[in-house]
C-alpha positions as CSV (number, residue, x, y, z in Angstrom):
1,X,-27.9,0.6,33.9
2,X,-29.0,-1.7,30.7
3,X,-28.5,0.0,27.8
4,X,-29.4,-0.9,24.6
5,X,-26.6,0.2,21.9
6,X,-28.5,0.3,18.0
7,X,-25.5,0.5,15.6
8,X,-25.2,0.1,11.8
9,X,-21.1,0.0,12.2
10,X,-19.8,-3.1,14.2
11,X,-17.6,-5.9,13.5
12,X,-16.0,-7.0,11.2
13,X,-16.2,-3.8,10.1
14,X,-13.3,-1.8,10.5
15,X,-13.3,1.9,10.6
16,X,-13.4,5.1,13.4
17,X,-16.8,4.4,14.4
18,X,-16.3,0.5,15.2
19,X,-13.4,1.2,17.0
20,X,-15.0,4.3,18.9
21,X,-17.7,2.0,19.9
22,X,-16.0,-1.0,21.1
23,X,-14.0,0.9,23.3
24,X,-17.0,2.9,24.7
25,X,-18.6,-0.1,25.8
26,X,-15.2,-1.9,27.4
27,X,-15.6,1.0,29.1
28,X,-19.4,0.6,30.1
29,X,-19.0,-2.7,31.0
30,X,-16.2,-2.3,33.2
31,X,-18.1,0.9,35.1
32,X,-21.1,-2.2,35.7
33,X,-23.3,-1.2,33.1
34,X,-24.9,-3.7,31.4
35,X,-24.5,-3.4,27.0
36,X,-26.4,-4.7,24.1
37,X,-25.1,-4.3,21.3
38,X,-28.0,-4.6,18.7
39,X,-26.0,-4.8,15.0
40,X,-25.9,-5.6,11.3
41,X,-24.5,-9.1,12.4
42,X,-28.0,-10.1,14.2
43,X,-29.9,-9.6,10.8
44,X,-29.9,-10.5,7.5
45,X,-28.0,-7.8,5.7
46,X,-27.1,-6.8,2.0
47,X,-23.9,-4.8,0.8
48,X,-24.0,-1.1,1.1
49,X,-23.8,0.1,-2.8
50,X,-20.6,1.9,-3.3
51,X,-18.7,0.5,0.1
52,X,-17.4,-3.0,0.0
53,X,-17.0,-4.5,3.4
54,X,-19.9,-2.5,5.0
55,X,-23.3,-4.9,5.2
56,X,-26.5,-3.3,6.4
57,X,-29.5,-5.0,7.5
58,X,-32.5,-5.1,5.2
59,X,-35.7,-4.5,6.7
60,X,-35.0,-5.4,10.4
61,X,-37.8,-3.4,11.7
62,X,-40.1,-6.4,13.1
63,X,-36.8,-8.2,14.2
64,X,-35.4,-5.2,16.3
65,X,-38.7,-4.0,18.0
66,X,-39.0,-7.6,18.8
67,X,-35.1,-7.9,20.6
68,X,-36.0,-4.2,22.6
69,X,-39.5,-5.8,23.8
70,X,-37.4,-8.2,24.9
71,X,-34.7,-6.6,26.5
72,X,-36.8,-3.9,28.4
73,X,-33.9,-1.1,28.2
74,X,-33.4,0.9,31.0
75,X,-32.0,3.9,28.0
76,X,-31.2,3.8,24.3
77,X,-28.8,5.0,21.9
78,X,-29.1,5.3,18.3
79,X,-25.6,5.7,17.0
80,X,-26.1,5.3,13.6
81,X,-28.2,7.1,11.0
82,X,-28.4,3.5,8.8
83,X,-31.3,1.0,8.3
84,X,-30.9,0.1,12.1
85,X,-31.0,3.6,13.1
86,X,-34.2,4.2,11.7
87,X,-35.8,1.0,12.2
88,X,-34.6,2.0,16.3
89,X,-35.8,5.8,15.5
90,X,-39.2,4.5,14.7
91,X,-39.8,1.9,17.2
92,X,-38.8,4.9,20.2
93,X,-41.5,7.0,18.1
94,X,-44.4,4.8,18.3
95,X,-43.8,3.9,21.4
96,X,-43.1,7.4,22.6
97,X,-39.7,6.2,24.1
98,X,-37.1,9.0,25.0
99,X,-33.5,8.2,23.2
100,X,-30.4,9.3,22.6
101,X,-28.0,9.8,19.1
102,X,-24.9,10.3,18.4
103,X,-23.0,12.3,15.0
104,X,-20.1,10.4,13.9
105,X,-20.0,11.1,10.4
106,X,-20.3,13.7,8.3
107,X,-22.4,12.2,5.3
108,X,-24.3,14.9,4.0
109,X,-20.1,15.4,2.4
110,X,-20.2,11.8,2.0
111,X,-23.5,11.7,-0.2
112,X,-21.8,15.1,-2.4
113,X,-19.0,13.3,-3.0
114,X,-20.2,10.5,-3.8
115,X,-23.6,10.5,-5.0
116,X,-23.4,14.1,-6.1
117,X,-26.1,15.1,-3.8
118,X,-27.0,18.3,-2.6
119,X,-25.1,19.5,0.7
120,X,-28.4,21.4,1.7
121,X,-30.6,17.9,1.4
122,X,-28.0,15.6,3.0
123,X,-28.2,17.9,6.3
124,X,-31.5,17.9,6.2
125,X,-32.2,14.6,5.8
126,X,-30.1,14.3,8.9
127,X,-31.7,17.1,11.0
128,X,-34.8,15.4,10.3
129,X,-33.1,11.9,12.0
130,X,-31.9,13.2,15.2
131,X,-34.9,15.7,15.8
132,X,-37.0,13.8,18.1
133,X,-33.2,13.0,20.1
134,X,-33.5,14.0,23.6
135,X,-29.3,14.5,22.9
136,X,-27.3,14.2,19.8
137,X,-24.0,13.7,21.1
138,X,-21.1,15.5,18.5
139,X,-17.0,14.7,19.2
140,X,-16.0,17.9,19.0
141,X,-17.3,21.6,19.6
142,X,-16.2,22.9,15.4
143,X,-18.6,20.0,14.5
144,X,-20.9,20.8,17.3
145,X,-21.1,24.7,15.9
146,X,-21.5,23.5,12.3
147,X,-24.7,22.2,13.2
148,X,-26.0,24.2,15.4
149,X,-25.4,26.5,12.2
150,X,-27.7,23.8,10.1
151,X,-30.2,23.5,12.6
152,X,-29.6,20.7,14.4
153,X,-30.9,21.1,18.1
154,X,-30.8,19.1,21.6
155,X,-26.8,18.8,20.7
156,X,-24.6,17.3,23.4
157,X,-20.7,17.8,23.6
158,X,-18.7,14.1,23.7
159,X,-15.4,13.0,23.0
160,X,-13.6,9.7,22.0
161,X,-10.0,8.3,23.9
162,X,-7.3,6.0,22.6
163,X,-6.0,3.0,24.0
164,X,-2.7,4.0,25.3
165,X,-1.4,0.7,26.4
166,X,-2.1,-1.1,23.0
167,X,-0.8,1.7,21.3
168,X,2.5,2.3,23.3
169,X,5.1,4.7,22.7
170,X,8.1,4.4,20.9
171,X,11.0,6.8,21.2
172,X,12.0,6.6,17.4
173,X,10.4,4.6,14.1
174,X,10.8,1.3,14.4
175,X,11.3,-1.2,11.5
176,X,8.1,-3.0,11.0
177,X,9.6,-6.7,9.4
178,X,7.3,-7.9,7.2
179,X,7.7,-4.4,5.1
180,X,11.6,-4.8,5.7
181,X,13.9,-1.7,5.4
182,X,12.0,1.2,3.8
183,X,13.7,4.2,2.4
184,X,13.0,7.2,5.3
185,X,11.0,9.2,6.4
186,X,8.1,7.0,6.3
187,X,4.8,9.0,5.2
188,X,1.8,6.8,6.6
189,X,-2.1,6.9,6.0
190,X,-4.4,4.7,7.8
191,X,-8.6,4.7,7.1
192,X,-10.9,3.7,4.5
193,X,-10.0,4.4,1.2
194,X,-13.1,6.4,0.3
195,X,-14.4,9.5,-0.9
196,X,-14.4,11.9,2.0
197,X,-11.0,10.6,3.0
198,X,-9.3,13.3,0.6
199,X,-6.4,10.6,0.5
200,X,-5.6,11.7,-3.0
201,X,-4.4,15.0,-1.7
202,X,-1.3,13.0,0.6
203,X,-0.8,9.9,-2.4
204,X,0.2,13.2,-4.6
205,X,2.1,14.8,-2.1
206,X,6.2,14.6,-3.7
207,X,7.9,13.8,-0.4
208,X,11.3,12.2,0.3
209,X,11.3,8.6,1.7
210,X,8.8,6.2,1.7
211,X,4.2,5.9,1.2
212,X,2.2,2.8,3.7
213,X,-1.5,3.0,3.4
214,X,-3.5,0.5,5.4
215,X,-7.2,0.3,5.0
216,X,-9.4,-0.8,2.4
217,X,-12.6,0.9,0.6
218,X,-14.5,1.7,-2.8
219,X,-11.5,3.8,-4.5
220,X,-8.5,1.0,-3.5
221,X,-7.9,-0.6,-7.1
222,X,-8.4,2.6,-8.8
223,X,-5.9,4.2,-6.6
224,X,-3.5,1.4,-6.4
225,X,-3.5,1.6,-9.9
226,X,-2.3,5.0,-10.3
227,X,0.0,4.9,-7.7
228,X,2.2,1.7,-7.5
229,X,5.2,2.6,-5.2
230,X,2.9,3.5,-2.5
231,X,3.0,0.2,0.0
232,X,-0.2,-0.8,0.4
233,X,-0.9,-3.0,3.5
234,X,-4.9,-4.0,3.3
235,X,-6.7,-4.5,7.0
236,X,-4.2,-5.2,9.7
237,X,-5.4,-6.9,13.3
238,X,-5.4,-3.7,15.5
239,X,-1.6,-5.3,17.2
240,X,-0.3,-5.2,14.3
241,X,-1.4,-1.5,13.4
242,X,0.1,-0.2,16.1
243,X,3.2,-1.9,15.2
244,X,2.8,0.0,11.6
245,X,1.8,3.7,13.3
246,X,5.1,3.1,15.3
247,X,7.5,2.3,12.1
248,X,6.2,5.7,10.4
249,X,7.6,9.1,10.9
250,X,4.6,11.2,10.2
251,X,1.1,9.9,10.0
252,X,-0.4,12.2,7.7
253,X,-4.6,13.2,8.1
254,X,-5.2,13.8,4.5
255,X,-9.4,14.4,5.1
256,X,-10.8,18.1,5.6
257,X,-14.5,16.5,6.6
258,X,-13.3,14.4,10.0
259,X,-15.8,14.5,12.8
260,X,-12.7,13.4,14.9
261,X,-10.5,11.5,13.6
262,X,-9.5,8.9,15.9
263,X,-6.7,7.2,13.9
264,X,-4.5,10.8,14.6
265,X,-4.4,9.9,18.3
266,X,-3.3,6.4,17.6
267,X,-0.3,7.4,15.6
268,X,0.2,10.0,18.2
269,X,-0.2,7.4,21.1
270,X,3.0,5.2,19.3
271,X,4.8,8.6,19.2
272,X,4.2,9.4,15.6
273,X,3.2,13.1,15.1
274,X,0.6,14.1,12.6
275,X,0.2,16.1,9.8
276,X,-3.1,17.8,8.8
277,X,-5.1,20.3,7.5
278,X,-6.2,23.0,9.5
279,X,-9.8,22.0,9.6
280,X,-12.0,20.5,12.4
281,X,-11.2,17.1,13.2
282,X,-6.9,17.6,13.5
283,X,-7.9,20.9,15.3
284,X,-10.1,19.5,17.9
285,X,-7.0,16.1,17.8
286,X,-4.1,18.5,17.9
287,X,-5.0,21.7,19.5
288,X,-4.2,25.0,19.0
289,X,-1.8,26.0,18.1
290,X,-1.2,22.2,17.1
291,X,0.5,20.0,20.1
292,X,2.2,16.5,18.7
293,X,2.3,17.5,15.0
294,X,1.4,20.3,12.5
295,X,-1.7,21.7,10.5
296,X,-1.7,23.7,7.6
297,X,-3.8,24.8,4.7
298,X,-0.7,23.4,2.4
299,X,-0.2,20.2,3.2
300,X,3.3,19.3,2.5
301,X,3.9,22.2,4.8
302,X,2.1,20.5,7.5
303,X,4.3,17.2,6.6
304,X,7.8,19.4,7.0
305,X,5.8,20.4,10.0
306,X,5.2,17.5,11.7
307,X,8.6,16.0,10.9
308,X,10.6,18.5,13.1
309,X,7.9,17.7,16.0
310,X,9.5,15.3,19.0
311,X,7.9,11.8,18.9
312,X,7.4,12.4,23.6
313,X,5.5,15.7,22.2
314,X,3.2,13.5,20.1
315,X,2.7,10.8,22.9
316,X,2.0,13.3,25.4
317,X,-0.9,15.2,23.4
318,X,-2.6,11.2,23.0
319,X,-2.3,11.3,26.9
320,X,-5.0,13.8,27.2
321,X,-7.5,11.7,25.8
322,X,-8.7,8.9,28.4
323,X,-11.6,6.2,27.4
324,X,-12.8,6.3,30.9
325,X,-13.5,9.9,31.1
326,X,-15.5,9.7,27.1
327,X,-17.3,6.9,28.9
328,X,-18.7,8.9,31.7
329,X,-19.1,11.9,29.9
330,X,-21.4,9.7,27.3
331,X,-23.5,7.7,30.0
332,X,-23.8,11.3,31.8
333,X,-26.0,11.9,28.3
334,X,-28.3,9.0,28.3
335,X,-32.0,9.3,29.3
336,X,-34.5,7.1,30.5
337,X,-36.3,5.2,27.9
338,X,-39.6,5.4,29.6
339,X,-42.5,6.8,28.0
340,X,-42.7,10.3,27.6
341,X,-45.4,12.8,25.7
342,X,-44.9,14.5,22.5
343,X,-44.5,17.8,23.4
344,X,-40.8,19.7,24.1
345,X,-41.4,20.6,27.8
346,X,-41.8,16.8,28.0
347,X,-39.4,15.8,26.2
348,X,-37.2,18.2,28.3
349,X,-37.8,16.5,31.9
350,X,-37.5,13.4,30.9
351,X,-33.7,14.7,29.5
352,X,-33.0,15.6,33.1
353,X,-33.1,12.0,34.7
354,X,-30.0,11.0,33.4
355,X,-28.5,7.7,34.7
């Protein structure tokens, strides 16, 4: 199969979506299917206002339709709802292409909390992106409800997988040298340090022991500022990260508006057991009732919680979650890219020729 990937999130980026999608296509690659990866890297791009490190391309709409004329792709997935996204939306419109999306993010809680806009006209502004999608694919079945509940339609169930072997399991905290000996337990955060990461709610948490945040975003200095014992590590190569999830005790999942949250089953691959509110992402991560760390509407609760939990518990719930299986289950989504009519019955054949 030739597949051509449209994604506003790619390196060097460095966040859940990147990492989702780098391993989905190791993946691909390795089942024979052929990947492009069409990204903000193959246009000219500007800062995205508010989030430092992200760059999204500026106008690339004659630029992409020229690369898929190009490419001739056997199916195509939007995975982003950025400039590329709707550049790719529109080229598949006009030329009555059938595609596929995918719902990563939830931004309409993004865009409240920053932008102070309107829940009700971020979700629509996104049900109005994915409607022509002959399958949204959605990580997990709480999001997967929640929008069903907004009116979202043609929604397909996914999940993501972790990288056991880069991850690997420890069978206590290790020390992590260039941090040296840090008073225990070790309390550790790892994501973008932006507004729907809720990581306020875990820097204010009065624990015992010791604070690491790695990760970088449009709240850092402000937060750093207020909170100068916390060790603050920046971006780490992905090695070293997993050195980091294995030195802490409990990763802690701050965020009540994860899609997924694939950074929990990193800490949990290492060993490290999570703590989290009881909301959708650590719910469809951890289970329930919670397997490899603890959830809780208090969260310092969920951190005692998690604590008590046995690092092979942890490593055992990561397990479940295989890259090859999210692979198939995604490329079991796709549909041809071939020309189809405008009406729903349509639409709805040409959903059934999968690849």
């Amino acid at each position: 199969m030739k597949l051509a990937l449209i994604t506003d999130a790619w390196t060097p980026q460095v966040n859940g979506v990147v990492t989702t999608l780098l391993e989905l296509v190791r993946e691909l690659e390795q089942e024979g299917h052929h990947v492009t990866v069409v990204h903000p890297g193959m246009f000219s791009t500007r800062p995205c206002p508010g989030y430092e490190g992200i760059d999204l391309a500026v106008r690339p709409g004659k630029v992409l339709a020229n690369l898929l004329n190009a490419l001739h792709p056997e199916s195509i997935h939007i995975s982003t709802e950025g400039p590329l996204g709707w550049a790719a939306r529109a080229y598949c419109r006009k030329h009555r292409l059938a595609f596929t999306s995918s719902y990563h993010t939830r931004f309409p809680e993004v865009l409240k909390a920053a932008l102070h806009i309107p829940l009700w006209l971020g979700y629509s502004l996104f049900r109005h992106f994915h409607r022509p999608s002959a399958g949204v694919l959605v990580p997990t079945p709480s999001v997967m409800a929640l929008l069903e509940k907004r009116g979202f339609r043609n929604l397909r169930s996914w999940t993501h997988g972790v990288d056991t072997e880069l991850f690997l399991y420890t069978d206590s905290a290790r020390l992590y040298p260039p941090l040296g000996h840090l008073a225990r337990p070790v309390s550790l955060f790892v994501g973008r340090i932006s507004y729907e990461k809720n990581i306020e709610a875990f820097l204010d948490l009065d624990l015992p022991g010791t604070k690491i945040v790695c990760g970088v975003g449009p709240l850092e200095a402000s937060l750093r500022a207020h909170h100068p014992h916390v060790r603050w590590l920046g971006i780490l190569p992905r090695t070293e990260l997993a050195k980091v999830y294995a030195a802490a005790d409990v990763f802690v999942m701050p965020s009540r508006s994860e899609t997924f949250g694939l950074v929990m089953l990193e800490a949990m691959a290492c060993g490290t057991p999570v703590a989290a509110y009881e909301v959708e992402g650590p719910l469809e991560v951890l289970g329930n009732p919670a397997q490899g760390g603890a959830m809780s509407s208090d969260l310092t609760e969920a951190w005692y919680g998690a604590l008590a939990t046995s690092r092979p518990q942890a490593r055992a719930r990561a397990l479940q979650f295989g890259w090859a299986q999210a692979a198939r289950l995604f490329s079991s989504h796709l549909v041809s890219a071939r020309r189809i009519g405008n009406s729903p019955a349509v639409v709805g054949r040409a959903k059934e020729k999968l690849l």
